[in-house]
C-alpha positions in Angstrom: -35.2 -82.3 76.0 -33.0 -84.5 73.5 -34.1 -85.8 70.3 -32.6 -88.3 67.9 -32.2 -86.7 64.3 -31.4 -89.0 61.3 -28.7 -87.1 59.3 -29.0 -89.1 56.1 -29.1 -92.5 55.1 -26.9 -94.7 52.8 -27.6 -97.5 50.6 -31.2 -99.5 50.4 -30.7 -101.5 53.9 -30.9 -98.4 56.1 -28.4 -99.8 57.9 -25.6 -97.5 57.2 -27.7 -94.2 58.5 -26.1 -91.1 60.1 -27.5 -89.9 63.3 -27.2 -87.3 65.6 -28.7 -85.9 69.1 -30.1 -83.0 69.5 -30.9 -81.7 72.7 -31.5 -78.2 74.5 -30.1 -76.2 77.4 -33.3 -75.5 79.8 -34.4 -71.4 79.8 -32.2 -70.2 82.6 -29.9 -73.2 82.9 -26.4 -72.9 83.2 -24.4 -73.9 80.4 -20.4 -73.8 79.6 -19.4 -70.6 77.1 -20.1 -70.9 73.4 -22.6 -73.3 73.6 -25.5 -72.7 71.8 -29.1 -73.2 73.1 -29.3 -76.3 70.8 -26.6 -78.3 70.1 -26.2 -81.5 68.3 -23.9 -84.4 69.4 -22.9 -86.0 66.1 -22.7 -90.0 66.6 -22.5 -91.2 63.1 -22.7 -94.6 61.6 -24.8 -96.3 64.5 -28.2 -98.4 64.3 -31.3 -96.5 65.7 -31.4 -98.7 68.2 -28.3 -97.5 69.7 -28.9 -93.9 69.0 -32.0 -93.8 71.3 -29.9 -95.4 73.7 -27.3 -92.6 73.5 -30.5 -90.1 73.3 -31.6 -91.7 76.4 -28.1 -90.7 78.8 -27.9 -87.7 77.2 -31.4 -86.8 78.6 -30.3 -88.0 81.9 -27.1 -86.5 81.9 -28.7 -82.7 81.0 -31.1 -83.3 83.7 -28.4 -84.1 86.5 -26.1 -81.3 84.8 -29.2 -78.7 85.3 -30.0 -79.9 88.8 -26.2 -79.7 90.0 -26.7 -84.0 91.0 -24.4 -87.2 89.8 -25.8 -88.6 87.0 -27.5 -92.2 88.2 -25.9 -95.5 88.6 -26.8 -97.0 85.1 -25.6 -94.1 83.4 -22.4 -93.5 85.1 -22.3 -97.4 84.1 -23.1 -96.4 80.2 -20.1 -93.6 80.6 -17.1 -95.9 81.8 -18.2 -97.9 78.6 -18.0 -94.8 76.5 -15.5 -94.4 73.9 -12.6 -91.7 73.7 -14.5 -89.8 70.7 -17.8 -90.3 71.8 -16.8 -89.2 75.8 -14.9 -86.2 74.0 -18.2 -85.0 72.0 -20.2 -84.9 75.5 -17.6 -83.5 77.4 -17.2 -80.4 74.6 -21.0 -79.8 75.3 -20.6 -79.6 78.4 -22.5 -82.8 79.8 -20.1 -84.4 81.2 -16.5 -83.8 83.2 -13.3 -84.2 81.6 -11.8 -88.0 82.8 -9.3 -87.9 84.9 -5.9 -89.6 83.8 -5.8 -93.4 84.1 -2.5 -93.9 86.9 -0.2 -96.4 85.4 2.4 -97.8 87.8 5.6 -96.1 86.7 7.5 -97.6 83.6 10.1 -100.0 84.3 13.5 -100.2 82.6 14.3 -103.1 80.5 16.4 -104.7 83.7 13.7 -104.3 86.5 11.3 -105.9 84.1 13.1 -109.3 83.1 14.1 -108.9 86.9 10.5 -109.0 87.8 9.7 -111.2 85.3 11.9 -114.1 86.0 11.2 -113.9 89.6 7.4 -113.9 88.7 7.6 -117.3 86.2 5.0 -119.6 86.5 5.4 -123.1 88.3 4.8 -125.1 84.8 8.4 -123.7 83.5 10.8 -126.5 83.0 14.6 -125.5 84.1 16.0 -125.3 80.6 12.9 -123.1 79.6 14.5 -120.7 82.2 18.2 -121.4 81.1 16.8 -119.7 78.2 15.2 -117.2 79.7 18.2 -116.1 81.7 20.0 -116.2 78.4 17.5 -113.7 76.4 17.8 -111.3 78.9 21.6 -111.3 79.0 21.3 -111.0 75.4 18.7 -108.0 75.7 21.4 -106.0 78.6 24.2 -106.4 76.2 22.1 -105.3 73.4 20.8 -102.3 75.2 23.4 -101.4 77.7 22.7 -97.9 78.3 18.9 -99.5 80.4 20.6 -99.5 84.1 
């Protein structure tokens, strides 16, 4: 269902080559709007190697898309490792959901920080090492008074 397709190669090594994954939508398979019956997942500069690993999820992540499952363990693994660009390309084909927004814990102002900081030191800092401390951040409040 999904090939690896060299795009070109550079240079005498062959280790600059250009690859891409072609694969096809199943006859009767439901895929998202605009998407051709063939499309091709551009990777780029990659080894072979790694481009038959890519072809390899891709093949399983068409098959769990076509039989409405999660995709297996080791792929799911394979995803979470995925980069932004790469993770973009698959979900624009429609292989995989869009990733939901990593929750960061709310941003602190500049006070509630060296608050939490100070009060978080480490047992190895000597007294005047915190003298200093305490000074820096009285430094930082005047500098930026307008951080409540």
């Amino acid at each position: 269902m999904a090939s690896v397709t060299k795009i070109r190669s550079r240079g005498t090594a062959g280790k600059s080559n250009l690859y891409a994954i072609d694969f096809v939508w199943p006859a009767g398979a439901k895929r998202p709007e605009g998407q051709p019956d063939r499309p091709r997942i551009r990777l780029g500069q990659v080894t072979k190697r790694q481009a038959e690993e890519v072809c390899r999820n891709v093949e399983s992540l068409l098959a769990s898309r076509v039989l409405n499952q999660p995709p297996r363990v080791e792929v799911a693994e394979w995803l979470s490792g995925v980069s932004g660009g790469l993770y973009a390309k698959l979900e624009a084909k429609g292989l995989v959901d869009p990733r939901e927004p990593a929750v960061d814990e709310p941003s602190l102002r500049l006070r509630q920080w060296c608050g939490r900081f100070l009060r978080q030191r480490r047992v190895d800092v000597k007294p005047r090492t915190i003298q200093l401390y305490r000074h820096t951040i009285r430094g930082l409040n005047a500098h930026f008074p307008s951080n409540p």
